[in-house]
C-alpha positions in Angstrom: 61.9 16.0 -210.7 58.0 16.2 -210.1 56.0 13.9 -211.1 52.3 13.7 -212.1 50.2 11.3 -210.9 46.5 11.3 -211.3 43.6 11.3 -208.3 43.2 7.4 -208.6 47.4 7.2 -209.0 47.1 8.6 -205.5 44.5 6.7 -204.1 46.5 4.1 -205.0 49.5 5.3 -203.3 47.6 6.0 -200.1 45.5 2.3 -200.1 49.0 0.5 -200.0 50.9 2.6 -198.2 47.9 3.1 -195.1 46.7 -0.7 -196.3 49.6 -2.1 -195.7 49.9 -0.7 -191.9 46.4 -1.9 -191.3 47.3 -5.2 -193.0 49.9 -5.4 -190.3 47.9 -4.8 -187.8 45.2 -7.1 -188.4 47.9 -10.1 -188.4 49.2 -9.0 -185.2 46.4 -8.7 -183.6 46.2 -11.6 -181.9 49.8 -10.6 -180.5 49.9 -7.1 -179.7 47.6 -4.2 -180.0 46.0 -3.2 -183.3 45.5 0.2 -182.0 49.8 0.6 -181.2 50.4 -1.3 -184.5 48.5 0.9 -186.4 49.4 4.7 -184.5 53.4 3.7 -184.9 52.6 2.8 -188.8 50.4 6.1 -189.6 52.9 8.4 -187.7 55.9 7.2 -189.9 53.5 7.4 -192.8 52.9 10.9 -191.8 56.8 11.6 -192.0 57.3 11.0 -195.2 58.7 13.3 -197.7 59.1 13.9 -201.5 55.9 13.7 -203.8 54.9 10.4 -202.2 55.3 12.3 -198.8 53.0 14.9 -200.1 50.5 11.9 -201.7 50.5 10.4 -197.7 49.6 13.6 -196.0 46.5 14.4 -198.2 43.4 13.9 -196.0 41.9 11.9 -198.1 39.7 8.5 -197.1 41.8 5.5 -197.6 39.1 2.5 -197.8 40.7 -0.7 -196.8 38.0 -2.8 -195.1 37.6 -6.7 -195.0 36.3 -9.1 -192.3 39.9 -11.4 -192.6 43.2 -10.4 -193.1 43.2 -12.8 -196.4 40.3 -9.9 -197.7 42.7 -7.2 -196.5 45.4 -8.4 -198.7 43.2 -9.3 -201.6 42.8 -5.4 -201.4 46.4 -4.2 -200.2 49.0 -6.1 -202.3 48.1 -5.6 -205.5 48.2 -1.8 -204.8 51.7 -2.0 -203.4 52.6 -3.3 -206.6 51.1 -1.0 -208.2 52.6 1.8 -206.0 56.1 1.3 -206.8 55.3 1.1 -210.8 53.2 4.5 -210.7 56.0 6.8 -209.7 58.8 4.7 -211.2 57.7 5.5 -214.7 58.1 8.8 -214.0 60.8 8.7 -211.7 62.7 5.6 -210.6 63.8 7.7 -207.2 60.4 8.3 -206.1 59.5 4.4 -207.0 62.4 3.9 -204.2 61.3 6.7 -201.9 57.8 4.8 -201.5 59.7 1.4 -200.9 61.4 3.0 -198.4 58.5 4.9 -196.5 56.5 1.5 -196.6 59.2 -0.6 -194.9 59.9 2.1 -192.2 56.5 2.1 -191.1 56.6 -1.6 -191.3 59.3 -1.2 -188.9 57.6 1.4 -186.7 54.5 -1.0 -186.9 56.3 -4.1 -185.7 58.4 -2.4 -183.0 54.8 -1.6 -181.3 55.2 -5.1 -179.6 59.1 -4.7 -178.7 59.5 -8.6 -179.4 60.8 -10.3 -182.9 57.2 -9.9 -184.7 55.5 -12.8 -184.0 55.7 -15.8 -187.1 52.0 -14.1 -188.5 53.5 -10.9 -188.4 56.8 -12.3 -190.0 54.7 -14.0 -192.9 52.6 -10.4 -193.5 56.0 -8.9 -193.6 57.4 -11.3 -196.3 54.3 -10.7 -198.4 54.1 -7.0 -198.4 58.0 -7.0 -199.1 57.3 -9.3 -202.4 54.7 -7.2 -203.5 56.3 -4.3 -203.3 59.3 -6.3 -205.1 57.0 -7.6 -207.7 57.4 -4.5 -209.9 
């Protein structure tokens, strides 16, 4: 099934899914490299297929900015939310397909520092998981 999604739909898509890596990054920051953190996250964002797949690897600006990681969030987690109700109106699949590409490059992200991700990192983790549960 396609589904239709309109240019701020995917804008939305993109700010949670590329948001959320850089949210990641920012909290481990202090434990690892942001630079690593972020690479591993955009790569497996880059591998993902399916309409959301398609959404990712548009070349379009994502604009996640914020001097904390608390203004990061403000911005990121209410579009994961969002991101998982967008395509599952259409198709509940897709809705699962984006869960999925989100907690492989949270996985990608955190394996940057080769340890358990550190308890910031951990408490990042749980809150982008809720949010994307929160649908």
């Amino acid at each position: 099934m396609s589904i239709v999604l309109s240019d701020q739909d995917k804008q939305t898509l993109r700010t949670a899914a590329y948001g959320a890596v850089s949210l990641l990054a920012a909290a481990g920051a202090a434990g690892g490299s942001p630079h690593k953190i972020a690479t591993d996250g955009s790569i497996a964002l880059a591998s993902a297929t399916g309409p959301v797949g398609h959404v990712l690897a548009a070349q379009s600006a994502v604009k996640v900015s914020g001097k904390s990681v608390a203004e990061i969030a403000d911005q990121v987690l209410p579009a994961l939310t969002a991101s998982v109700v967008l395509p599952g109106k259409q198709d509940p699949a897709e809705a699962e397909n984006f869960r999925g590409v989100v907690d492989v490059a949270i996985q990608a992200a955190t394996r940057a520092g080769k340890d358990e991700p550190s308890p910031t990192m951990a408490a990042v983790i749980r809150q982008i998981t809720a949010a994307l549960d929160a649908a």
